[in-house]
N, C-alpha and C positions, 0 to 999 in steps of 0.2 A: 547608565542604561539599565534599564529594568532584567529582572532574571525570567528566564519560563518560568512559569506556573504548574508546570507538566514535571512529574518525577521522570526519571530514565528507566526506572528498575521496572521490568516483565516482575508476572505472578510466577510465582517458583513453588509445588517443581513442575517437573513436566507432567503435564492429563495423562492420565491411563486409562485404558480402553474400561470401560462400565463394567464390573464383575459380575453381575447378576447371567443366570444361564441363559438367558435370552440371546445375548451377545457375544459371554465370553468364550462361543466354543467357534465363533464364524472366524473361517483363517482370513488370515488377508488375501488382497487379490496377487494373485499369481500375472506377469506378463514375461516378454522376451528382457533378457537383461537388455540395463542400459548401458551407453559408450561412455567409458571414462574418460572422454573429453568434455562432456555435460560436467562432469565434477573434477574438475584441476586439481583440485586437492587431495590427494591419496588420502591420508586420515578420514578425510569427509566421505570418500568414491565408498570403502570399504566398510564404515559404519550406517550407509545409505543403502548398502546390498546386505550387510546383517540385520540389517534394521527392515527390510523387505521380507526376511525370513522368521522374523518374527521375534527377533532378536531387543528386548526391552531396553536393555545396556546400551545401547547403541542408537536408541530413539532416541533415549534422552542426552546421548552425547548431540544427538542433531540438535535438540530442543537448545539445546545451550548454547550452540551455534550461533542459531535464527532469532531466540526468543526476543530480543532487544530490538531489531530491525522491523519484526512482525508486529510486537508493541507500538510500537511507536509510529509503525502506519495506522493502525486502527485507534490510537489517541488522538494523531492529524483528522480521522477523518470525522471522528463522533465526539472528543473534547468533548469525554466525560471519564476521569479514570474507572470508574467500576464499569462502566461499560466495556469501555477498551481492556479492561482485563479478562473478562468474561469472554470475549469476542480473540482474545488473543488463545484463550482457554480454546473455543469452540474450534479456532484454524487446523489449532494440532490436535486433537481429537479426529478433524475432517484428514487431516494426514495422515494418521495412525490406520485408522481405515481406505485408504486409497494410494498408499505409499508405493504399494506392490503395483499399481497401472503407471508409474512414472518409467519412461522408456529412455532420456536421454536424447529427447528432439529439441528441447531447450537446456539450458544451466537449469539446474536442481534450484537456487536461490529463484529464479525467474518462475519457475513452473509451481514452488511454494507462495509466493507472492501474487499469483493470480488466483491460487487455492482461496488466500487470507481478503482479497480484495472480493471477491465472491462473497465469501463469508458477510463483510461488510455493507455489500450494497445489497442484499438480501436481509439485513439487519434493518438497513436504512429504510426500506422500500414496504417491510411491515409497521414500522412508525410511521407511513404516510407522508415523508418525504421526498418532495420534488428532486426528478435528478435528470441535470442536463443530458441527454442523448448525443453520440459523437454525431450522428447524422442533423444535431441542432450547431453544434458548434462550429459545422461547416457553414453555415447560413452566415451571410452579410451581415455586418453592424455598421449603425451610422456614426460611431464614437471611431470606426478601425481606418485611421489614415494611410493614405497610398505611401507604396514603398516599402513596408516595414518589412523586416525580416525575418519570418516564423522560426521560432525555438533561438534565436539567439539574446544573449545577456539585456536584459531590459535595466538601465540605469537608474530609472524611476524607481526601482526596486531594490537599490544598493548604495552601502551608505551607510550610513547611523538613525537608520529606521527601530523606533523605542518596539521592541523585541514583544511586551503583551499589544501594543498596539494593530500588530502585524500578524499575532498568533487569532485578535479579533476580527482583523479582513481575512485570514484565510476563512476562521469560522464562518464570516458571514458568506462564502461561495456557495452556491449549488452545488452538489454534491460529486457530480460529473466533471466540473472545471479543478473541486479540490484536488481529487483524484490524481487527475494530474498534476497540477503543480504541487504536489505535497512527493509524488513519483519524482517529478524530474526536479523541481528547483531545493527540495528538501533532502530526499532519500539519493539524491545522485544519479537517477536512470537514465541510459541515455533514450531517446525515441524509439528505437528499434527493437529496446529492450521492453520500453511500453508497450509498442504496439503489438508485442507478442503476449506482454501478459493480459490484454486487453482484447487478443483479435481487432485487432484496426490497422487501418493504414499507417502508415511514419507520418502523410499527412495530415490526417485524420487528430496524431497525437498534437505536431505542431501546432496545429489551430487552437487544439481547446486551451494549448498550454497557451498562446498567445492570448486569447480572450479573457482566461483567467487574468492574468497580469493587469488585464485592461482594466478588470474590473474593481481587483487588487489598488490599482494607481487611484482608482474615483474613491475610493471606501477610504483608503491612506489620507486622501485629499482634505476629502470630508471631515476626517477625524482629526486632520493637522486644525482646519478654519474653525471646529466645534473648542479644540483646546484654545486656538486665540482668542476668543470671545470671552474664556472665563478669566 
């Protein structure tokens, strides 16, 4: 089986806020603490409240947390590593500056991942790429057979699928279906945890992730019948 073509390694170290006086004197934003049930991890709860106060030490112990996780959604989604560095660059930069408005209405990892996926599809969207809308992926397809059952294990998808093969059909998705399946069938989300980083329904998530797949399956197909022919 072939290997990714993707390294694992995030840009290190962690972005520090721009030092020119324009920026360096804006404090961060102040809110009500958050509930340290959003962060189960004591290590993390305490250096995510020092790190609100402006506590540098403590940002970059979060950076080192997240930075692999962050990476590698924004490598799924734009498969390009300088971009996806740059972009991983930009996520925590956008945290640095808005760390202080996070309250604890979600997990700290969920509420950072919708930061980063923002980031992303604002990237995507000044390159002029098309990107599925969740209100498109509700819509009917003639290819989606009766019965099936949204967000569970697609077998078409599992198996001994050649790994760059696979990392090409993701690539080849509209940007909206990657989204999600790179969330849920890559990074582990489960739907609820999507649809909050997404603002959408659990519905809303299922679908796109089901049509992704669909689509995944025809691109797979395609790419099995093109290698038999040579």
């Amino acid at each position: 089986m072939s290997h990714s073509r993707y390294p694992t390694e995030p840009p290190d170290p962690a972005p520090c806020p721009p030092a020119d006086k324009s920026t360096a004197q804006v404090p961060v934003a102040r809110t009500a603490p958050f509930t340290l049930a959003a962060i189960p991890n004591p290590a993390e709860a305490d250096a995510l409240a020092r790190a609100q106060q402006g506590d540098h030490q403590a940002f970059s112990h979060l950076y080192s947390l997240h930075k692999r996780r962050i990476y590698s959604l924004c490598l799924r989604m734009v498969g390009n590593i300088a971009e996806a560095e740059d972009l991983t660059q930009e996520a925590f930069l956008q945290l640095h500056r808005k760390i202080g408005t996070f309250r604890g209405d979600s997990a700290f990892s969920t509420w950072l991942h919708r930061l980063a996926i923002n980031v992303v599809l604002m990237h995507l969207r000044k390159k002029g790429l098309t990107l599925i809308s969740l209100d498109e992926a509700m819509e009917p397809t003639p290819d989606e057979g009766p019965g099936r059952s949204f967000g569970t294990p697609d077998a078409t998808l599992t198996g001994a699928i050649d790994r760059l093969a696979l990392e090409r059909a993701v690539e080849s998705l509209p940007a909206g279906y990657r989204l999600i399946f790179v969330l849920h069938d890559i990074e582990g989300y489960e739907h609820n945890e999507i649809a909050a980083m997404l603002d959408c329904s659990i519905g809303n998530s299922k679908s796109q992730l089901h049509k992704a797949r669909l689509k995944l399956r025809d691109s797979l197909r395609t790419s099995s019948r093109q290698e038999a022919r040579r």
